[in-house]
C-alpha positions in Angstrom: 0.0 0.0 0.0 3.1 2.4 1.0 3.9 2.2 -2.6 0.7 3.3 -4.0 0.8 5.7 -1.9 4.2 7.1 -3.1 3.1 6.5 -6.4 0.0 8.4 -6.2 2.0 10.7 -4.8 4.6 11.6 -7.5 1.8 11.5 -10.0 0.1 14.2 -8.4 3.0 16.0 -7.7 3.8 15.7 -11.7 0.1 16.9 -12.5 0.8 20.1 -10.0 -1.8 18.9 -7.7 0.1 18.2 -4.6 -0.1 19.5 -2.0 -4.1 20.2 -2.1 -6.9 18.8 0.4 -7.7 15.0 -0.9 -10.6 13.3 0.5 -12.7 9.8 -0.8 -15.3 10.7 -2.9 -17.0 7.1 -4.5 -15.6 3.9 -4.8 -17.5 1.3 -6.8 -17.9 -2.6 -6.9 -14.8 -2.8 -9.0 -11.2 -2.0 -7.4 -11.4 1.5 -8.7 -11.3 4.8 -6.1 -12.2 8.3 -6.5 -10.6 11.2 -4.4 -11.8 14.5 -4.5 -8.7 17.3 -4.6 -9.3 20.5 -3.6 -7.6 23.8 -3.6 -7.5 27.7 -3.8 -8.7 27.8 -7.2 -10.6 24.9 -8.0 -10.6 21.2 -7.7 -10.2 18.0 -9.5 -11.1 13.9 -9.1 -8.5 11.5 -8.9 -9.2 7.8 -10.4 -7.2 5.3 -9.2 -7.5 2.1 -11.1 -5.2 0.4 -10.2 -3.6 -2.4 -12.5 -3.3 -5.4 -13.0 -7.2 -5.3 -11.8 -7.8 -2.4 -13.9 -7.1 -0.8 -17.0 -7.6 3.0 -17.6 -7.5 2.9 -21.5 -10.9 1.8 -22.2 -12.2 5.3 -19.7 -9.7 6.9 -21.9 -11.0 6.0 -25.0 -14.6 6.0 -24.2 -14.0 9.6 -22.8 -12.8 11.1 -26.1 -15.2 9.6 -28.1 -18.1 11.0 -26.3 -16.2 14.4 -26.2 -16.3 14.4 -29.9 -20.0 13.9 -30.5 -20.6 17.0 -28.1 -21.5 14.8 -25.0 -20.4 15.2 -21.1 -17.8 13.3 -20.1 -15.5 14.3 -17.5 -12.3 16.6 -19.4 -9.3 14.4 -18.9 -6.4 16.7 -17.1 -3.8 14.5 -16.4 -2.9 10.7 -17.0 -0.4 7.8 -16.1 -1.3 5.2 -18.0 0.7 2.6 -16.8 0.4 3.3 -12.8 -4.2 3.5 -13.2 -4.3 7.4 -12.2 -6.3 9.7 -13.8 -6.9 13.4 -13.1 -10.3 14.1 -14.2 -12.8 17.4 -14.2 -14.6 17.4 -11.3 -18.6 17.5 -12.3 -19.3 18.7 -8.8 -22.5 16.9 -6.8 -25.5 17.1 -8.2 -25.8 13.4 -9.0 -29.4 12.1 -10.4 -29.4 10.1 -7.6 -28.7 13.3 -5.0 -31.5 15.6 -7.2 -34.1 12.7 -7.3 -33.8 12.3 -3.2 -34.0 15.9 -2.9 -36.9 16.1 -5.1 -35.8 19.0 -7.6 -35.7 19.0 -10.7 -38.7 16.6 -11.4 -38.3 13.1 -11.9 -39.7 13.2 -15.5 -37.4 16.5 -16.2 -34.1 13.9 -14.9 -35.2 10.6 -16.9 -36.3 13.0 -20.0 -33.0 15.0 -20.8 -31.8 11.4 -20.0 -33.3 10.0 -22.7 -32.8 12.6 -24.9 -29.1 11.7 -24.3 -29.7 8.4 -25.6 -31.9 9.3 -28.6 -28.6 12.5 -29.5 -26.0 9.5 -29.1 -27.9 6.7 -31.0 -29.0 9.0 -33.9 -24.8 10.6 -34.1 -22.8 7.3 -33.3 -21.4 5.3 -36.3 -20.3 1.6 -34.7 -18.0 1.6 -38.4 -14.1 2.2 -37.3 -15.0 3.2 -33.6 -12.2 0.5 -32.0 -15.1 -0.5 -29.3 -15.6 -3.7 -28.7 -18.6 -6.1 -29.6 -21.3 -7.0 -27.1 -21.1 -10.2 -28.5 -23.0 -13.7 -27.9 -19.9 -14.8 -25.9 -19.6 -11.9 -23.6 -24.0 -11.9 -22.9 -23.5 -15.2 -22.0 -20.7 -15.5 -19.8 -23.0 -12.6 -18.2 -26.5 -14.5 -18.2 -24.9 -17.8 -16.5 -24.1 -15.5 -13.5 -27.2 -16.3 -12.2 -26.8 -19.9 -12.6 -22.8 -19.8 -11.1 -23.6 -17.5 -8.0 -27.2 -17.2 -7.3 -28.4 -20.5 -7.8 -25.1 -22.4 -5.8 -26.0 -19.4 -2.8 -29.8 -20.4 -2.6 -29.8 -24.4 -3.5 -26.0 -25.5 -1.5 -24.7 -26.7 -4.7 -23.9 -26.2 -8.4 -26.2 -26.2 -11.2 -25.8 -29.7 -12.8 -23.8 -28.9 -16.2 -26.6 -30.2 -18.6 -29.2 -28.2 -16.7 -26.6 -25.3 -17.5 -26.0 -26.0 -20.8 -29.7 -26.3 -21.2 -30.2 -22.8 -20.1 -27.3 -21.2 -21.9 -29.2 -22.7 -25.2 -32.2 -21.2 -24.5 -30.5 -17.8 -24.3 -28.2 -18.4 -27.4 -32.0 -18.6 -29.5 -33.3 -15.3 -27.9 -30.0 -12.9 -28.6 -30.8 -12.5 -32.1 -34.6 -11.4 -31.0 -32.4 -8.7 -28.8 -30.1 -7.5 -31.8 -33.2 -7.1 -33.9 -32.2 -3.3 -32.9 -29.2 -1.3 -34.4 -25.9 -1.7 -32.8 -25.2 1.4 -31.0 -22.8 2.4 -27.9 -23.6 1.3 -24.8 -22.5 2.4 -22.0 -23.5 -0.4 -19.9 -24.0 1.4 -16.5 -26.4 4.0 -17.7 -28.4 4.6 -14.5 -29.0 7.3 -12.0 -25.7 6.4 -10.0 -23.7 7.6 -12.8 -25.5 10.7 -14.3 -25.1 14.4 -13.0 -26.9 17.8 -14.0 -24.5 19.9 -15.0 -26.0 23.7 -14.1 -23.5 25.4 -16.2 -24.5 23.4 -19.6 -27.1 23.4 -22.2 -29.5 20.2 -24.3 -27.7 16.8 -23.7 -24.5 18.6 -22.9 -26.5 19.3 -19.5 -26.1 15.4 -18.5 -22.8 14.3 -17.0 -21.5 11.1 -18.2 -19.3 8.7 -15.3 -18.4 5.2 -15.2 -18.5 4.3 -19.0 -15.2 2.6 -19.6 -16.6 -0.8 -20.5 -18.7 0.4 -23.2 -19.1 -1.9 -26.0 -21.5 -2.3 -29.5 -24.6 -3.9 -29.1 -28.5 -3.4 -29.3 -29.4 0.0 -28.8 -32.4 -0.9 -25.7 -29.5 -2.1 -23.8 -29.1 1.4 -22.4 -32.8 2.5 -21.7 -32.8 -1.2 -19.9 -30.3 0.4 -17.5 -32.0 3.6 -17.2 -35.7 2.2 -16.3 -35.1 -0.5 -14.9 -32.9 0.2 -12.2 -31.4 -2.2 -9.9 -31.3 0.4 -7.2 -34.4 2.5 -7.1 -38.1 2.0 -8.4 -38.8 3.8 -11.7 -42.4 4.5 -11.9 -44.1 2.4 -14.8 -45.7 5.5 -15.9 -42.8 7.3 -15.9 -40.9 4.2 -18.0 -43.8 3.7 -20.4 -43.3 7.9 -21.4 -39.7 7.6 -21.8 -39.9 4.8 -23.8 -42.9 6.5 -25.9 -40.1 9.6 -25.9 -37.6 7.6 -27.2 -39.5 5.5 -29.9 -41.1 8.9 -31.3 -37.5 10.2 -32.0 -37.4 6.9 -34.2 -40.7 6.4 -36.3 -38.5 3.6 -39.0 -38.6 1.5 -35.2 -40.8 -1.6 -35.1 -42.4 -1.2 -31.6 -43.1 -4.3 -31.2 -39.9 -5.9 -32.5 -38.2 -3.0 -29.8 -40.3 -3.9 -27.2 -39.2 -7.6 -27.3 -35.2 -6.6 -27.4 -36.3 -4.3 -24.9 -37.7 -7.3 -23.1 -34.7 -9.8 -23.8 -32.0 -7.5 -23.0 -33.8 -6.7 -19.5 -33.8 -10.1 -18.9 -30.4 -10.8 -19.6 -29.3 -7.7 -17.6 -31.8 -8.4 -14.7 -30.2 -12.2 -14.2 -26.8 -11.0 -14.4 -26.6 -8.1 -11.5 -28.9 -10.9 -9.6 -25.9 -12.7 -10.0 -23.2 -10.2 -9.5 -24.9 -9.0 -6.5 -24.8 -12.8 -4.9 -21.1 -12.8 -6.5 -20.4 -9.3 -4.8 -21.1 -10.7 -1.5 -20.1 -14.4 -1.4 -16.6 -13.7 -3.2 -16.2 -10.1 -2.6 -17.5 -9.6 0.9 -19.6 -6.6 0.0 -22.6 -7.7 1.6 -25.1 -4.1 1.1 -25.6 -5.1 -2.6 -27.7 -8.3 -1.9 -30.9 -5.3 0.0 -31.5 -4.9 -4.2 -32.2 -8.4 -5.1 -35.9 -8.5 -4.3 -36.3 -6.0 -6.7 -34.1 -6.9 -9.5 -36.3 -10.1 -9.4 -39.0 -7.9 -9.8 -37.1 -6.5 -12.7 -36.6 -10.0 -13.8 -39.9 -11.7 -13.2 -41.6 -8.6 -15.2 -39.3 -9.1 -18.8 -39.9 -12.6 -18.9 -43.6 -12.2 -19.2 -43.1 -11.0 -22.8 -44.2 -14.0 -25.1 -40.3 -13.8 -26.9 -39.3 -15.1 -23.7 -41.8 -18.2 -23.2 -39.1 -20.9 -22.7 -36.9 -19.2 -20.6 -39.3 -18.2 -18.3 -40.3 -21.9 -18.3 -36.7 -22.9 -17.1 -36.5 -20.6 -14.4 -39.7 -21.4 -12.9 -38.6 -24.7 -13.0 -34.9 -24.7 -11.5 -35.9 -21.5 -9.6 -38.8 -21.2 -8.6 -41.0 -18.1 -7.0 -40.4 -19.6 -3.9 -36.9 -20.0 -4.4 -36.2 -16.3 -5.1 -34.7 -15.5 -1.8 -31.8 -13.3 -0.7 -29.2 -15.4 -0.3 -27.8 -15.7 3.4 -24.2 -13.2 3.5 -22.0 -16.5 4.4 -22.4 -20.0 2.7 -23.3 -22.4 5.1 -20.3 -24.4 7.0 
């Protein structure tokens, strides 16, 4: 630790941010940190991402790019690639999450310029020569079987049998091409209220602060709006979803609805039994026990996508190797 320290250290030094008053501002479920540096002046976040867990390229990458189609990501200031720090523009605090707690601006105001974001980014984005990589079958797979390697060991006291999860992987293989019936777009990934900030001092889309992008990749452009409405952490108002997905499909008339709403449907699915099971992973393996409060209603999440007919026989399997009854919160320790 005494030689992150020193390294931290000399980086900030180099950047001609030391000394100034440093104090934690977020942390994440990954091994990145955030400090908050203040002085006379101004102020500045460090990231440290420390390698070999972490990379900062991707963040790099993903930054410029959405600097170059006119959208808010944080101005890079200072970088050492090889040690994981970053100096970054501080966006200040008026996170969504903050505003929406506080109860100014409205809801609908937050998820609309939101959206907006999303519909400015898909309609400007060109996937052709944008060195991003592929959300491909591979990668939403290794993701969907989460549930199956963590949540399902946590709650039953042993693995899935392997032809039960090959069975179950199958069944997903036949519904991602239902999901990429939508253009391939960025996606952000983590495109919820945690990670999106009003910016006071900026106008249209620009007004939306953009954090914790860096594993961005191609794929089906309701990935996104997936994240926004439904949220593992808070409860979106169906209302409130059903208009911001109206918003979004009237900025795109060519759009099947009904061919959106069942990507919509399969990609909320997927991401819904994933974060069930990085929230039991978080815990078991990780020993960050506070994420497991949000599994009831990720189920929710879950429980509500599969009711779409696209996803019949997937609903089918997971009533029948987990059923209603079954959907607990697992206990914080596996049993001795």
């Amino acid at each position: 630790m005494t030689g992150r320290k020193d390294q931290i250290a000399r980086f900030l030094e180099a950047a001609g941010w030391d000394p100034a008053l440093r104090r934690p501002l977020a942390g994440d479920a990954s091994f990145r940190r955030y400090d908050r540096l203040t002085r006379e002046g101004g102020r500045v976040v460090l990231m440290d991402a420390p390698p070999p867990q972490e990379d900062v390229r991707p963040f790099l990458h993903i930054a410029r790019l959405l600097a170059k189609l006119g959208l808010s990501a944080p101005a890079l200031l200072a970088e050492d690639i090889e040690a994981g720090l970053l100096l970054l523009e501080d966006f200040g605090d008026s996170t969504y999450t903050r505003l929406l707690n506080e109860g100014a601006p409205s809801e609908e105001t937050l998820y609309a310029l939101a959206i907006d974001l999303l519909i400015d980014l898909h309609r400007k984005f060109d996937p052709k020569g944008s060195a991003v990589p592929p959300y491909d079958d591979e990668r939403l797979l290794i993701e969907a079987s989460l549930l199956v390697d963590w949540y399902y060991p946590a709650i039953e006291g042993r693995p899935l049998p392997p032809d039960l999860r090959e069975e179950y992987l199958a069944l997903w293989r036949a519904l991602l091409p239902i999901a990429r019936q939508m253009p391939a777009t960025l996606v952000l990934r983590d495109y919820h209220v945690d990670n999106l900030m009003l910016l006071g001092d900026r106008t249209g889309v620009a007004a939306c602060g953009l954090l914790d992008f860096q594993d961005a990749v191609i794929g089906p452009s309701t990935y996104d709006l997936v994240s926004l409405l439904e949220d593992a952490r808070r409860d979106v108002p169906p209302r409130l979803a059903s208009a911001m997905i109206e918003r979004y499909l009237a900025a795109f008339p060519a759009l099947d609805p009904q061919a959106f709403a069942a990507s919509y449907a399969v990609m909320g699915a997927q991401r819904n039994a994933k974060i069930v099971g990085i929230f039991t992973r978080l815990c078991r393996r990780d020993g960050k026990p506070h994420y497991l409060r949000h599994i009831p209603r990720v189920w929710r999440l879950l429980e509500q996508d599969l009711q779409h007919p696209a996803l019949t026989s997937i609903r089918a399997w997971i009533d029948r190797h987990l059923p209603p009854e079954r959907r607990l919160v697992p206990a914080e320790r596996a049993e001795a």
